[in-house]
N, C-alpha and C positions, 0 to 999 in steps of 0.2 A: 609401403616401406621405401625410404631415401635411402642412399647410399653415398655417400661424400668418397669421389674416386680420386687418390692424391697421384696425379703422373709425376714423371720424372721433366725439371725443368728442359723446356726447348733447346735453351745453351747448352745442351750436353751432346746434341746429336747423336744420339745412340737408337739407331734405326730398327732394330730387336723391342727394343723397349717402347716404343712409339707405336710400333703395330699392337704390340700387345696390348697397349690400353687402347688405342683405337679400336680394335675390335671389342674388347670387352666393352667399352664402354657404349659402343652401337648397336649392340644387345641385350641388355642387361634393362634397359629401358627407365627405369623413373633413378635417376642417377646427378649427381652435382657433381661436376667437374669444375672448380677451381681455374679461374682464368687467368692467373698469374702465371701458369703450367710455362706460359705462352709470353706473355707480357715482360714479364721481370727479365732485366739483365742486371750487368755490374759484374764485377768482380764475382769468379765462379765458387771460390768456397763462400765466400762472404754470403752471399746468395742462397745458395743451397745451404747452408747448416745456421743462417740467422734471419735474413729477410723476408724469406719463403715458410716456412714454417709460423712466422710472426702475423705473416699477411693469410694465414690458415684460419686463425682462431675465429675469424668473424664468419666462418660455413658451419654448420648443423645440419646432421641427419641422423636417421635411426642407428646408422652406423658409418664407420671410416672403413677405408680400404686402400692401404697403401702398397701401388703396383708393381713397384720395386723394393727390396731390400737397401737400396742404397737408399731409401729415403724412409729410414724405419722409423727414424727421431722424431718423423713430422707427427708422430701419436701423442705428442707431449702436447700438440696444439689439440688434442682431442679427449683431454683425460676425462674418465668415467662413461664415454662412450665405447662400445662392443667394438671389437676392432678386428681386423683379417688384413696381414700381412701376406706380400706373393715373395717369393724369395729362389729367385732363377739358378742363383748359384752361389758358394763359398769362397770364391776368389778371394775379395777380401783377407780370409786367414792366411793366403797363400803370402800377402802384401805384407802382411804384419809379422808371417814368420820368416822373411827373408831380413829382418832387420837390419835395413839400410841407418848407419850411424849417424848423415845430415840430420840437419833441424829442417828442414823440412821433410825431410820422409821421416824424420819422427814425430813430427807434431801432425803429420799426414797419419799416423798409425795410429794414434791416440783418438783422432777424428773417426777413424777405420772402426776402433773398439768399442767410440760412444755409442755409434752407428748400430751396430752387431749387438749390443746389449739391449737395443730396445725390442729387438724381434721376438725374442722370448715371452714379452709383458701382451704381446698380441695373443686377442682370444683362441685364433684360428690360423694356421701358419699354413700358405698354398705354396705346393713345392709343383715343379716340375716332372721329375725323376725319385724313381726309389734310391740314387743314387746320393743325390743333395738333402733327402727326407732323413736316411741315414747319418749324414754331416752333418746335420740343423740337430738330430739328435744327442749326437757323440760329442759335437766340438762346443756348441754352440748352447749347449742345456736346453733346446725346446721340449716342450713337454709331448711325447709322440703320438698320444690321446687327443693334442690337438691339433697335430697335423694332418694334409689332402692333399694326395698325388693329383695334379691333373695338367695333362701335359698338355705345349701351348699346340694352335692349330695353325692350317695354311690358307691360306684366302685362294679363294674359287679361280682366281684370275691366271693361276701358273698351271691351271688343268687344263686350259686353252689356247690350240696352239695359234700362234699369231701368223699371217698369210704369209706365203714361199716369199714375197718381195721383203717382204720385214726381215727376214731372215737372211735373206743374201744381202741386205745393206747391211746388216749386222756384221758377220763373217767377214765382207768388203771393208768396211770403217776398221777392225783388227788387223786385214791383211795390208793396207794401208798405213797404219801405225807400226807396223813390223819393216815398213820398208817398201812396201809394193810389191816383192820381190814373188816366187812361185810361192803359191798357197798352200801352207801347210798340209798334209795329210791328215793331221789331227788336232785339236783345241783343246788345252786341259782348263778346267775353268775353278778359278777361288773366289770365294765372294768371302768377304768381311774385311776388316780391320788387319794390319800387319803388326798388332801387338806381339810382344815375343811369345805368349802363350799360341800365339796362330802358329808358329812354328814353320810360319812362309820360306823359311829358310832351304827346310829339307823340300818343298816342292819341288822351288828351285835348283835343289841338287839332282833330283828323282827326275826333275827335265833333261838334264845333262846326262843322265845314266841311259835314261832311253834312247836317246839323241846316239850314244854310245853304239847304241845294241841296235841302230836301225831304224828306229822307230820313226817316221819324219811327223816331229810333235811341237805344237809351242804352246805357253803358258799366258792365261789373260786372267789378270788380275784384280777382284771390281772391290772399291771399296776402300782401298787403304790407301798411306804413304809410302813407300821401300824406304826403307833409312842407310845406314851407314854396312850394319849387317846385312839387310840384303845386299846391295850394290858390289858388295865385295863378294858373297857366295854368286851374285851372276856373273862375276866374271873368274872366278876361281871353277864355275862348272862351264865357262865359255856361252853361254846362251845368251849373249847382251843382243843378239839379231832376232830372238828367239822372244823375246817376253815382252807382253805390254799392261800398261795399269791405264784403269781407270778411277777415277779417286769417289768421284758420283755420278751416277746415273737417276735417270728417272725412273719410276714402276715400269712402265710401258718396255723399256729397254733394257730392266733386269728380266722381268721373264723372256723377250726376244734372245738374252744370254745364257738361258737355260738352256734354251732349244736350237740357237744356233751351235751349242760346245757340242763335245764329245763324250767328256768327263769330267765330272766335280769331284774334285781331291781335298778334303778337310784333313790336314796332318795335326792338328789340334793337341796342345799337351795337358788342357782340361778345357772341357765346354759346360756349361748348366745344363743344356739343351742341343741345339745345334739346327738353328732354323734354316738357314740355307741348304744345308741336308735335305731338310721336308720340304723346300721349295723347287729344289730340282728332282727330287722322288717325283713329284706331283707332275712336273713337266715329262716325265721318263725317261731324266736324265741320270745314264747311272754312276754310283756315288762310293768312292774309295776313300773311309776315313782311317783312323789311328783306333777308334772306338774307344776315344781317353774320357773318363767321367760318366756325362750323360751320354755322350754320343752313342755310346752302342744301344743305350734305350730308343733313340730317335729313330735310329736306321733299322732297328729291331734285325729283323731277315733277308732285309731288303736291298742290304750294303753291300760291300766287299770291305769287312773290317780286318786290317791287317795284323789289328793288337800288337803294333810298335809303334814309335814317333821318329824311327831312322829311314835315310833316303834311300838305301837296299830296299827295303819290302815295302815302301811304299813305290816306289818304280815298277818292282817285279809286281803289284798288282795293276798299276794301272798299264803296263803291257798287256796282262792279261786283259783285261778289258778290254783295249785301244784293237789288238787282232783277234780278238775270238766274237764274230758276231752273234754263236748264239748265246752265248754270257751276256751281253748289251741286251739281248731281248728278252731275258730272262729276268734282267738285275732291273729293266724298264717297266716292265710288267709288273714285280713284286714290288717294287717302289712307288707306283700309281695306284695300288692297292692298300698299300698301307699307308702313303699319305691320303687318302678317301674316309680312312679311318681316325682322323688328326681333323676333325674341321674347328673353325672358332664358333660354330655354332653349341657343337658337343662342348668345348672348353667357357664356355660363356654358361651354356644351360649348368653344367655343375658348378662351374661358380655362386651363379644364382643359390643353386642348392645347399652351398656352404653360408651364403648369405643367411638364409630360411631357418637351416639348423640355429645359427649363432644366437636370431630372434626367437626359437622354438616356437616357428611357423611350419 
């Protein structure tokens, strides 16, 4: 059995989505990955919804398997081939019911719609969460006979701690970027994107509230841009001596990030999933989410889910955290156990396994 594995193009940088076919696809074993994934650029819709898809049609295999739902369309370059869609999450709907009036975000929405209507025609739909298995069923018409929870994994390398020097240049290159000035008491740590669903804003705040109460804490932030909103919530909560971003890092440096923080704070106002969660679980770093969507799937038991997306109770949890050390070793422990239970080997082998079904092997 071939498997034609359609990633999501390189010009997207979406670093969630790129582990995930990586690993699948380094498991999975007799598989065609499409080297356009990689190659194509040009103008980004042009690209993704006409050149990419077009430069598809000349791959065959027993089946397709497209790794995102943003790229559900490219099934039209496979028709009458068995097909298995992964679909991390519904945002999408969220884009579409916000009805932005430009011509571009409506001719973005319409793109949104085409996109979303091909998931359904997929033989086999791989959800992450019971949470998006239910949306794909409700919103989206899949048929739920052919849907397959299986949630993503975490690569072996964040269960590792990296040597005490790695860690203190770590801590140092932050305390450095803050000013030089006395080192922190504490690191709260975010990793992802500062889209507005990140909700980086109320961290932000929730820094300021501690800060308030005592706490002597600063915020480092991997991954994103701060835009207009944040800049203005850092200095409306006073913390501009207090925060620093990193926009990218290498692997080697985001798990040193894991382990040199204190706490990872996801205030998220919907996740599919929520992988930096299971990569700081894995490192035993412990992890204070909103629990919006998938997230409280992710962190299962393991969290400190405060079930809101406001800067009160996300502060008042990670206080708790920040002084109660045996909460840290508790929430470390239950988070190194349950990501153990998340690997990309388990997430690869039942994929396989939905492969096999689809063939009725």
């Amino acid at each position: 059995m071939t498997a034609v594995l359609v990633r999501d193009l390189a010009l997207e940088r979406w670093p969630s989505m790129d582990r995930y076919a990586e690993a699948i696809a380094g498991r999975l074993g007799d598989v065609i990955v499409p080297a356009e994934w990689r190659t194509l650029g040009g103008p980004r819709y042009l690209t993704r919804y006409w050149t990419y898809p077009r430069a598809l049609r000349r791959y065959r295999g027993d089946l397709v398997h497209v790794l995102d739902h943003s790229y559900a369309h490219c099934l039209r370059a496979f028709r009458g081939v068995p097909s298995v869609v992964t679909v991390h999450d519904l945002l999408p709907l969220r884009t579409i019911a916000a009805g932005r009036l430009g011509l571009r975000s409506r001719v973005r929405n319409r793109l949104l719609q085409w996109v979303l209507d091909w998931v359904p025609r997929a033989d086999r739909v791989i959800v992450t969460t019971q949470y998006t298995a239910r949306e794909a069923g409700q919103f989206i018409d899949v048929d739920p006979q052919r849907i397959r929870i299986i949630p993503m994994g975490v690569d072996g390398r964040f269960f590792d701690r990296p040597a005490e020097a790695a860690l203190a240049a770590r801590r140092a290159q932050w305390i450095a970027a803050l000013g030089g000035a006395e080192p922190p008491a504490a690191l709260v740590l975010h990793v992802g994107s500062c889209h507005p669903r990140k909700n980086v804003e109320a961290a932000i705040a929730a820094l300021g509230i501690l800060r308030a109460h005592g706490v002597d804490a600063a915020l480092v932030q991997i991954g994103g841009a701060f835009g207009p909103a944040h800049v203005a919530a850092i200095r409306e909560a006073g913390v501009a001596a207090h925060v620093v971003q990193e926009r990218e890092v290498a692997e080697d440096a985001l798990v040193a990030a894991y382990y040199a923080a204190d706490a990872l704070v996801l205030p998220s106002s919907f996740e599919g999933w929520g992988l930096p969660a299971v990569e700081a679980m894995a490192a035993g770093l412990p992890v204070v989410t909103s629990g919006a969507a998938g997230l409280r799937e992710a962190v299962g038991e393991a969290g400190l889910v405060v079930g809101g997306m406001g800067a009160d109770p996300i502060a008042a949890a990670l206080e708790r955290v920040l002084t109660d050390p045996a909460l840290r070793a508790d929430l470390a422990a239950k988070g190194r156990a349950r990501a153990a239970s998340l690997t990309w080997d388990r997430c690869a082998s039942q994929t396989r396994a939905v492969h096999d079904e689809l063939l009725g092997r």
